[in-house]
C-alpha positions in Angstrom: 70.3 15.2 -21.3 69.7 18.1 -18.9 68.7 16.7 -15.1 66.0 18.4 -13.5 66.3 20.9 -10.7 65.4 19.8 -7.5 62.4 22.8 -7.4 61.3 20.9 -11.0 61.4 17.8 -9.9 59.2 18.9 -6.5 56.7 19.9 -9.3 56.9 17.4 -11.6 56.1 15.1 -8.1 52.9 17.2 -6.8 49.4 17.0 -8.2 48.0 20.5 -10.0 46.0 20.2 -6.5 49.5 19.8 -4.4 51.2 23.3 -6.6 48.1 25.8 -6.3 47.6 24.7 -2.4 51.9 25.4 -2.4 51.0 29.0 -3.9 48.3 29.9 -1.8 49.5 28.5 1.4 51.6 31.9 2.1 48.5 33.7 2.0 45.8 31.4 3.5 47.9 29.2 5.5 48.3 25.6 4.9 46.0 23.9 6.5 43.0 26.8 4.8 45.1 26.9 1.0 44.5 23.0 1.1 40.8 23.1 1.9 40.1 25.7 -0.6 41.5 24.0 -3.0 40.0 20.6 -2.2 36.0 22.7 -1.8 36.6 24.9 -5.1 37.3 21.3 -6.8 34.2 19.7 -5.3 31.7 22.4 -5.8 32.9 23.8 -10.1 33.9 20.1 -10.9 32.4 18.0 -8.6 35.4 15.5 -8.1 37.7 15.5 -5.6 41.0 18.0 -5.8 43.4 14.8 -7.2 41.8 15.0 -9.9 42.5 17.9 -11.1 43.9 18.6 -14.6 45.9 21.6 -16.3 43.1 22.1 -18.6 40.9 22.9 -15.2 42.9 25.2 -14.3 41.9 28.8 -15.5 37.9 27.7 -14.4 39.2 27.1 -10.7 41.0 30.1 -10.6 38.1 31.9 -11.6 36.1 30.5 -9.1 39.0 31.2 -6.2 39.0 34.8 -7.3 36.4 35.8 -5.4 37.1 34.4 -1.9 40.9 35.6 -2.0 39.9 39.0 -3.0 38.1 39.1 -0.1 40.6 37.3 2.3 43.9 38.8 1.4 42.4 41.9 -1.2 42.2 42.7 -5.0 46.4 42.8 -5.7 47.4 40.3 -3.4 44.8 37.8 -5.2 45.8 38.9 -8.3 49.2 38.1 -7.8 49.2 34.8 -6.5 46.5 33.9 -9.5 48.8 34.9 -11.6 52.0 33.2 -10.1 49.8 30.1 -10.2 49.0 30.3 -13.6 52.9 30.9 -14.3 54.1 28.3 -12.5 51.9 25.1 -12.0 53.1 22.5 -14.0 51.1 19.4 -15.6 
């Protein structure tokens, strides 16, 4: 049986909230990627960001679109979407 890479297993470790927050952080900052990712949850789900499921994903991204195309502009947000959508991991 194959052992997981450490990056995996980092993955396989964090909450779908944890990995977007990880992706956005280079563009928002930390502190900001966590918070959006933690009000985006509250206000299109109403729960709280550890909560979070795969399946939620393509609705919260939609509703993130917006703000990061006006915080870090139209390719930027488009790139980290879809490096999210790549790479976030149930």
């Amino acid at each position: 049986m194959e052992q997981a890479s450490t990056a995996d297993q980092t993955t396989v470790d964090q909450t779908i909230a944890e990995q977007i927050a990880e992706k956005l952080g280079p563009y928002l900052g930390v502190h900001n990627a966590k918070n959006a990712v933690k009000t985006f949850s509250r206000s299109v789900f109403g729960r709280d960001p550890d909560t979070l499921t795969i399946e939620d994903l393509p609705v919260l991204l939609e509703g993130l679109r917006p703000m990061l195309r006006t915080l870090v502009g139209k390719d930027s947000a488009e790139s980290v979407l879809r490096a999210i959508e790549r790479e976030v991991k149930a």
